[in-house]
N, C-alpha and C positions, 0 to 999 in steps of 0.2 A: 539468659540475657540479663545482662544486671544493671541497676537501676541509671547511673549516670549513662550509659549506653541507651537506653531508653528517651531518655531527657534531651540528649545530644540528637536521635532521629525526631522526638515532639517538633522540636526548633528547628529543623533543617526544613522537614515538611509534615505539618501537622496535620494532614489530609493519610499521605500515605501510613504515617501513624498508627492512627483511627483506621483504616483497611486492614493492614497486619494484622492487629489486635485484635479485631472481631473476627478474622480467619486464620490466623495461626494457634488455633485450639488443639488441645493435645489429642485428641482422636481424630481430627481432619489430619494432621498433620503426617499421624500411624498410617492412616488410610491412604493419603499419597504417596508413602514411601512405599508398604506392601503391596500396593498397584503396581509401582514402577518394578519394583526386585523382582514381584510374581511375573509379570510381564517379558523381563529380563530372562527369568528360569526357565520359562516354557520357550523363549526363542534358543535360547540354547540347547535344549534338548531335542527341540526340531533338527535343529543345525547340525548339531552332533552326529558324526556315524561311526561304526566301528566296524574291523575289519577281522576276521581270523588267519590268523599267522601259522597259528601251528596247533593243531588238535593233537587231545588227549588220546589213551588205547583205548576208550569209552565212547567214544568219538564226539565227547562232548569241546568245546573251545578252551583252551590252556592257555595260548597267547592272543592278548586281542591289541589292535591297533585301531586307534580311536583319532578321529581327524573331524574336524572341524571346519564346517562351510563357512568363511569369513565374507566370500560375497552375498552370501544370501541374506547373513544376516546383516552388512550393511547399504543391501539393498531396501529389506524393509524396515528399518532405523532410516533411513534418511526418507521413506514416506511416511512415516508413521509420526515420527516427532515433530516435524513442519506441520503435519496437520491436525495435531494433537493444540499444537502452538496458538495457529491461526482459526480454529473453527471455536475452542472450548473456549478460547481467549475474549473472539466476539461474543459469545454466546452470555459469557459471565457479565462480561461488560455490560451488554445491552440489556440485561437481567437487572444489574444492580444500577443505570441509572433508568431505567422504565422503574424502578421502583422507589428511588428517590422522587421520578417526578413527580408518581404517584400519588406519592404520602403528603408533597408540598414542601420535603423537607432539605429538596435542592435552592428553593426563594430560600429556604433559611441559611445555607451554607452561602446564598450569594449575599447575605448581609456582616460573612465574617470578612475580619481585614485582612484573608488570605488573596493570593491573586489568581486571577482565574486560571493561570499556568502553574503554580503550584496546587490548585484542587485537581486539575483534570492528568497532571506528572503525578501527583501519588495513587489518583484510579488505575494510571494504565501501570503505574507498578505496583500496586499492591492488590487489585481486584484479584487479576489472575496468579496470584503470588502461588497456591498451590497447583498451580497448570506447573509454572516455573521449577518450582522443586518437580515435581515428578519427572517434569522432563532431564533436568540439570543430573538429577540420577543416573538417568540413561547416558547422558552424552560421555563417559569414560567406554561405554559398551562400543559407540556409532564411531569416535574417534578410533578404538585400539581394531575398532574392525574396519574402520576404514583403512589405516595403514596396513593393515596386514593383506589388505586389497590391492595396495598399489597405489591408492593417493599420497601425496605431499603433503605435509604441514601446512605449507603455505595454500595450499586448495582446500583442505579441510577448514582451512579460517575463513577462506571466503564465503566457504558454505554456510558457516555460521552467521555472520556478515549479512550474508543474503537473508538468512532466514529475520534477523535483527530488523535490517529494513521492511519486509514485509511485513512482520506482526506491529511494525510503527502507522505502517499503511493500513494496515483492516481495523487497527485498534483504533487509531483517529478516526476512518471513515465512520467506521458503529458508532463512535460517540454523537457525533454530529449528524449522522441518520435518526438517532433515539432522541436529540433533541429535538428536531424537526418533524417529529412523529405526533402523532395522538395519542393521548394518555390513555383513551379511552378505549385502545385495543389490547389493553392488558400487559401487561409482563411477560410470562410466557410466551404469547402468542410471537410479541415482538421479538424476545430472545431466541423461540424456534426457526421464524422467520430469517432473523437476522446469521442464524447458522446455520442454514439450510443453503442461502447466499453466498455465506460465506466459505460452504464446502465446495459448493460448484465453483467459482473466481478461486479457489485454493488447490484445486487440482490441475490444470495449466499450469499455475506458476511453479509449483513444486514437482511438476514434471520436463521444466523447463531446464531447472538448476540440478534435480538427477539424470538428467541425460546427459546435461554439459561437459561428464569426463570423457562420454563415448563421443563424442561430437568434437571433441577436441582435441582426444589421443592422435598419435600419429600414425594408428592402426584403420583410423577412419576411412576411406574410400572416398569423399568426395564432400568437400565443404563449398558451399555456394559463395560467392563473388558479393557480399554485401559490403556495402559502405558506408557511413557516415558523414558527410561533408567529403574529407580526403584519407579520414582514418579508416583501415581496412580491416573492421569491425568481424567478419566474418571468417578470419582466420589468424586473428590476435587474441587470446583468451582476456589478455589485462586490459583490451581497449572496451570488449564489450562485458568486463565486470564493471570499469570506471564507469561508463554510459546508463547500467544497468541501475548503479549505488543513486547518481546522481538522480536517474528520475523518478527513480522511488523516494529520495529522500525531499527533492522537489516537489514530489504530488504532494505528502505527505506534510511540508512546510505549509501548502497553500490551505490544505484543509484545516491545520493546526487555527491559523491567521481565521477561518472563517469560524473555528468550533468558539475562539475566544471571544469573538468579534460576536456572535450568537448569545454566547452565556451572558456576558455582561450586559444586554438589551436583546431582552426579547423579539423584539418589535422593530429590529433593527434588520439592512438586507445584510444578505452571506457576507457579502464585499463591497468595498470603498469603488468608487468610479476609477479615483487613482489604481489600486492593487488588481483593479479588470484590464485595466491596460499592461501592466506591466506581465499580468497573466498571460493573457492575450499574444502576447509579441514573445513571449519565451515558448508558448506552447508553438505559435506556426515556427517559429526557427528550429525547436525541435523537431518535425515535422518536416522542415525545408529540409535537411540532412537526409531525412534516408530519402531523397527524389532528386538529390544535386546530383550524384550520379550521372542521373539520366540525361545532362550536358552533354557529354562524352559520346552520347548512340545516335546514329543518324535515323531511327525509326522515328516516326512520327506518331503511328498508334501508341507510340510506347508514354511519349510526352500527353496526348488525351485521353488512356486510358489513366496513367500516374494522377492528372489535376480531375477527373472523373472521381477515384479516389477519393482526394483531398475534399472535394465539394461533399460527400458524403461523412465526411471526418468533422468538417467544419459547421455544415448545418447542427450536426449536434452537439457539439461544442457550444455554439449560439444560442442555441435555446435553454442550453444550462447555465448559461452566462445572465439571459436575460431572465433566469429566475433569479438569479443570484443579487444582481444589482438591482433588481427593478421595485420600489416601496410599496407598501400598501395603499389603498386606495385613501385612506383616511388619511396616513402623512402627506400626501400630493396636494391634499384637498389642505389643511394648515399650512403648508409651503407655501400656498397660492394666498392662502388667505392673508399669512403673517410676515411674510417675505421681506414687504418693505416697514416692519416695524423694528425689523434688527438695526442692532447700532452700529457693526462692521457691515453695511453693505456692500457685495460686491455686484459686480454689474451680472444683467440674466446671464448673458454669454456661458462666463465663468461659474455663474451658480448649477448653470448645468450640466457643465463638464466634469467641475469639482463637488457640486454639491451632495451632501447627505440624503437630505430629503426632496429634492427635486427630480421631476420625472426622467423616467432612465433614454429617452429616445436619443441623443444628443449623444451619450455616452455609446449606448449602441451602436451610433454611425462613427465616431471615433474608433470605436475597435473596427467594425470594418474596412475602415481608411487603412488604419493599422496593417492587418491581413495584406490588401491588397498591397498597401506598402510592399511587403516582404516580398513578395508572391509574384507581383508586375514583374520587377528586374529579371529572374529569375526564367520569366517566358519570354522576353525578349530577349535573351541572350541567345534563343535557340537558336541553330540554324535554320531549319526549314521556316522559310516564310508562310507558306499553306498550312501546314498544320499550326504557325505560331498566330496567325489571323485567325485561325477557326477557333483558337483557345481563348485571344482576346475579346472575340466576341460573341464567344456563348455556344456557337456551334460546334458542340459535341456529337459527333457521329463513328461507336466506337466498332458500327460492324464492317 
């Protein structure tokens, strides 16, 4: 790498830089390529079988024919590498800033005149930068085995895609967990922790997206009747990748908004009163989709058992909401005290809707307004007036 190449990545992101630098050392470097190659050699040789053709008058093998399991081996290349991605990814992460906090020496990075999106963009590409190579190895092996399986180009991309979206989601989640942690439980602990979590929430997802080709061949036997709104999600591959992209890259926005919003004030909530609402109202519509459907069925169990559901989705929705926005007791307590000594005053009303430091109740009844907003229409359009009264008013009786 030569020097003006050097100077040109300093400038672009001086965080990621400083990553590279301290882990792209010529022995880490050996060591993740001869992980990946080694790794590579012995699935091959698994894979590999040979056949005899035609024996010697010794009756030893003379002609062998030698074949090659292409699905096995990009069956476990497409579980191995996802979760290689996503567990050692967090693992590293939550490692190196539990040990920034540590040291003290993340307050010192927060007084450089980088932004807090350009510190936490060159962690999550340069932390795991040797995860990245060793994997980036492999994926010539998982691609040519994949095609030789029968996938598409254009499906191997999404595979990829998917995998991309994910490690954006677990990578942001760790950081903004490791902020919100205690120093005082050490590095390790939190790092094992944090990938011990992150193995479990990583086996679902990546058993999600290697099933997807059996689930979606035309050799399938029976694909379920899901829907989205009016999109018929359950038997369109490209409706429920776009769905799939968007709420991962949506989760993954909102945690981004809170991880910045964290760095730059301590002492600050997850989230603005404003960004809980707009949260709020994109999560239940997301949500309203897969139950709009259930317009279309004259069952009525089916509409109390669906918002039964929902009331179990939404309670915990709320209580992570109301961590989120609600201040410390000490800010509430200068809010109250200092309130009317600002020069922009705005009237309480508004201070509590909009405001920073004011207590979150106001805001919490606004997102519920919110909810029911969505949620009201949607029960009155049923047909059935009995089951749409019992759901109005609380009477849930699902046996």
């Amino acid at each position: 790498m030569n020097i003006p190449l050097l100077n040109q990545m300093s400038e672009w992101n001086a965080q990621f830089f400083r990553e590279i630098k301290g882990r792209l050392k010529t022995r880490s470097v050996m060591i993740s390529i001869l992980a990946s190659l080694l790794g590579q050699a012995m699935l091959m040789m698994v894979c590999s079988q040979s056949k005899c053709l035609r024996y010697a008058a010794d009756r030893s093998c003379a002609v062998y024919d030698w074949q090659f399991q292409w699905s096995i081996a990009f069956r476990f290349l497409d579980w191995c590498l996802p979760f290689i991605l996503l567990v050692c990814g967090v693992y590293l992460l939550i490692g190196d800033m539990a040990k920034e906090k540590g040291r003290g020496t993340l307050n010192f990075i927060r007084l450089s005149p980088q932004s807090s999106q350009s510190i936490f963009l060159g962690k999550l590409l340069g932390v795991p930068v040797l995860v990245y190579l060793g994997v980036g190895i492999a994926i010539p092996l998982h691609l040519l085995s994949g095609i030789a399986d029968g996938r598409s180009w254009t499906w191997m991309l999404a595979i990829y895609s998917l995998w991309a979206a994910g490690c954006c989601l677990f990578y942001t989640a760790a950081l903004i967990l490791t902020l919100l942690s205690n120093a005082q439980l050490g590095e390790l602990a939190l790092a094992g922790g944090g990938g011990f979590l992150a193995s479990m929430l990583a086996m679902p997802y990546i058993n999600i997206i290697s099933s997807s080709w059996d689930f979606y061949s035309s050799t399938y036997p029976y694909r379920p009747d899901i829907n989205w709104f009016f999109l018929p999600i359950g038997s369109v591959p490209i409706l429920v990748y776009g769905l799939t992209m968007a709420t991962l890259l949506m989760a993954s926005y909102w945690i981004w908004q809170a991880l910045n919003r964290r760095y730059q004030n301590p002492n600050s909530t997850l989230l603005s009163k404003k960004y809980s609402y707009w949260l709020m109202a994109s999560f239940q519509v997301w949500l309203l989709g897969f139950l709009w459907p259930f317009l279309s069925s004259s069952d009525g169990k089916e509409l109390l058992g669906g918002l039964f559901f929902v009331s179990i989705v939404n309670l915990f929705a709320f209580l992570a909401l109301i961590m989120a926005i609600s201040p410390h007791r000490q800010t509430c307590l200068d809010w109250a005290r200092y309130r009317h000594q600002q020069e922009s005053r705005r009237s309480l009303l508004q201070d509590l809707i909009w405001g920073e430091k004011s207590p979150a109740v106001l805001a919490i009844a606004v997102n519920l307004a919110l909810t029911a907003a969505i949620w009201m229409p949607w029960v009155l359009f049923w047909p059935e007036n009995d089951e749409k009264m019992a759901a109005v008013g609380g009477d849930v009786d699902l046996c």
